[in-house]
C-alpha positions as CSV (number, residue, x, y, z in Angstrom):
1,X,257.0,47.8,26.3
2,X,258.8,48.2,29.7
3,X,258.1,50.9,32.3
4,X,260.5,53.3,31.2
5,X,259.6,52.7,27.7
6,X,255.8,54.0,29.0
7,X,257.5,56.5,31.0
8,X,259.4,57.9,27.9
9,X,255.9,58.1,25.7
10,X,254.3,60.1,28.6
11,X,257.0,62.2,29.0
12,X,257.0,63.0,24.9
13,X,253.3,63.4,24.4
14,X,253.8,66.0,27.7
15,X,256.7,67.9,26.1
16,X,253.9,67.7,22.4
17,X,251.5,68.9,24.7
18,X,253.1,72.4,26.2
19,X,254.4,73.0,22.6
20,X,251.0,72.6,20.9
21,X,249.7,75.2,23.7
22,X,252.2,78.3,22.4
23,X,252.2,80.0,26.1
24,X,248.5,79.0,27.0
25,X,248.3,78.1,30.5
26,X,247.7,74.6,31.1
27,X,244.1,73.2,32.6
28,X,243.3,69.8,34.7
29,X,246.9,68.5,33.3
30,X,246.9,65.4,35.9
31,X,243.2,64.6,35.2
32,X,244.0,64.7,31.6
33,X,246.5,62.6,31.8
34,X,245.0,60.1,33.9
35,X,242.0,60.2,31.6
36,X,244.1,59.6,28.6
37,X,246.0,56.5,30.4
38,X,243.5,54.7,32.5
39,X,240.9,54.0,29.5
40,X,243.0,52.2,26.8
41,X,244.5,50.5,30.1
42,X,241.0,49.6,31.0
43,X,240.3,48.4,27.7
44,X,243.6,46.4,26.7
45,X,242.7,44.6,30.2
46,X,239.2,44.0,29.4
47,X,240.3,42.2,26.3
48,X,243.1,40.8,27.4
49,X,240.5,38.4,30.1
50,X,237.6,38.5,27.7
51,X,235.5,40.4,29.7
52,X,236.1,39.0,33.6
53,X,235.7,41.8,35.7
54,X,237.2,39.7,38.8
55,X,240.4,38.6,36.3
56,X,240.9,42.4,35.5
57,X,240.3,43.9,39.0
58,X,243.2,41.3,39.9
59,X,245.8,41.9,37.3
60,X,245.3,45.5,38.2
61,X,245.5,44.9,41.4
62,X,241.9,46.8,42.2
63,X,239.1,46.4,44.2
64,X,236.1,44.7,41.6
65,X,233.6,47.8,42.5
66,X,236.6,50.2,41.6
67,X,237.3,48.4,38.7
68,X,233.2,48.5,37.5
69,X,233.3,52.2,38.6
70,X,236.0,53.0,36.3
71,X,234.8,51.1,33.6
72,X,230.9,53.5,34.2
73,X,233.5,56.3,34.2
74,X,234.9,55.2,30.7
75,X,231.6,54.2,29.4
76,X,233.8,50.6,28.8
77,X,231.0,47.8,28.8
């Protein structure tokens, strides 16, 4: 899958989203989002380099702490 190809999916669920909340205002959208994004990220990448915390804070081009934060934040062991 290229970028625009992610792009495209965000961009679909988004448009599901405001349909499925029939003129409800939307809440926390960006953190949402994030949320929804970052954890299957974290966990493809965790796979990916069996576990190396120091291989995945590379590919994702993130500081190791950060990366062990967000993986607390995810509850991703």
């Amino acid at each position: 899958m290229n970028k625009c190809e992610l792009a495209n999916s965000v961009k679909s669920s988004l448009d599901q989203y405001f349909k499925d909340l029939d003129g409800e205002p939307p809440h926390a959208l960006y953190d949402m989002v994030l949320s929804c994004i970052e954890k299957p990220l974290l966990e493809y990448i965790m796979q990916h380099v069996s576990g190396n915390q120091s291989k995945a804070a590379e590919i994702l081009d993130i500081n190791r702490n950060t990366l062990r934060k967000k993986l607390q934040q995810h509850n991703i062991e």
